[in-house]
C-alpha positions in Angstrom: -11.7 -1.3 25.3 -12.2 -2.3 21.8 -12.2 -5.4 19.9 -9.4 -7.4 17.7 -10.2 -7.3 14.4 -9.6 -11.2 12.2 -7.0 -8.7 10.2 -4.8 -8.2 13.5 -4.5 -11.4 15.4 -6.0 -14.3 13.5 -7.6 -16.7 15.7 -5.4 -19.3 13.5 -2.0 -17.1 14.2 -3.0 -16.9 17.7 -3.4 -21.2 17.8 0.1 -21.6 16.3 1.8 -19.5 18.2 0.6 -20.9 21.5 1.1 -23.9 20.3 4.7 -24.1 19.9 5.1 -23.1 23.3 6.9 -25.8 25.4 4.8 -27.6 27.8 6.5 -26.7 30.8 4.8 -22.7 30.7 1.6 -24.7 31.0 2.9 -26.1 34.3 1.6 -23.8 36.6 -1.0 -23.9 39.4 -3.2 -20.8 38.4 -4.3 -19.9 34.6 -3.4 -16.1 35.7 0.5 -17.7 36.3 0.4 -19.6 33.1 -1.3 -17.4 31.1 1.6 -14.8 32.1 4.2 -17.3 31.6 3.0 -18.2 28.0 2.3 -15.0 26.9 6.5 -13.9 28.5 7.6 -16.7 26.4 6.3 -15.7 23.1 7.0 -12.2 23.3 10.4 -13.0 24.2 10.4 -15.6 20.8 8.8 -13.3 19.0 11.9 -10.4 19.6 14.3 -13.1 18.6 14.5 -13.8 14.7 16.2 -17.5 15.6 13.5 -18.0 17.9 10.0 -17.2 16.2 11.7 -18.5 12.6 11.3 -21.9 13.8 7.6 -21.3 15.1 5.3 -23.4 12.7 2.0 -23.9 11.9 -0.3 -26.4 13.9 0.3 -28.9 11.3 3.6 -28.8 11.5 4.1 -28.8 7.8 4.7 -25.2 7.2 6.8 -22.5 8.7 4.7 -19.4 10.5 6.7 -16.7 9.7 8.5 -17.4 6.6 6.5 -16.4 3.8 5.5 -12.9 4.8 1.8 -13.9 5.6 1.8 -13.0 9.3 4.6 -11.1 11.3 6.1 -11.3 14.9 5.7 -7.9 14.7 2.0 -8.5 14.6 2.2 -11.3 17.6 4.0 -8.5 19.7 1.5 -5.8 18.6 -1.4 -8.5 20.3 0.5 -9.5 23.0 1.0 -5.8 24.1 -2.8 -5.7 24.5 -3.0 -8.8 26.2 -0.8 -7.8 28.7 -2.7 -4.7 29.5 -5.7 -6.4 29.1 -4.9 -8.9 31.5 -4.0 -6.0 34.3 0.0 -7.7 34.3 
């Protein structure tokens, strides 16, 4: 398997978009559980242009998406290989 390039998932892009995922997909009692359930939740977002358009930096000053620097597109693309990755 190879590697992710910086130019494909941004370790930054990566942070943000986990991080506007609601606490409750980190409720569970395995990581394999919530990584599957945090990973379902932002791929769902991410298909969903009211959804990901309010996903925002860390910071919570800017928006992620608005502005053309990074895509959902891009998230999805990731997530895809997560998935697989992760044998789900």
């Amino acid at each position: 398997m190879g590697t992710i390039t910086h130019d494909a998932m941004p370790s930054f892009l990566l942070e943000c978009v986990v991080w506007n995922t609601h606490d409750s997909h980190f409720g569970y009692s395995t990581y394999q559980d919530m990584t599957k359930a945090v990973v379902t939740k932002i791929w769902q977002d991410m298909g969903n242009y009211e959804n990901h358009n309010q996903y925002a930096e860390v910071s919570d000053l800017k928006w992620l998406f608005r502005g053309g620097k990074w895509t959902p597109q891009q998230v999805k693309t990731f997530l895809e290989n997560a998935w697989s990755y992760f044998g789900f």
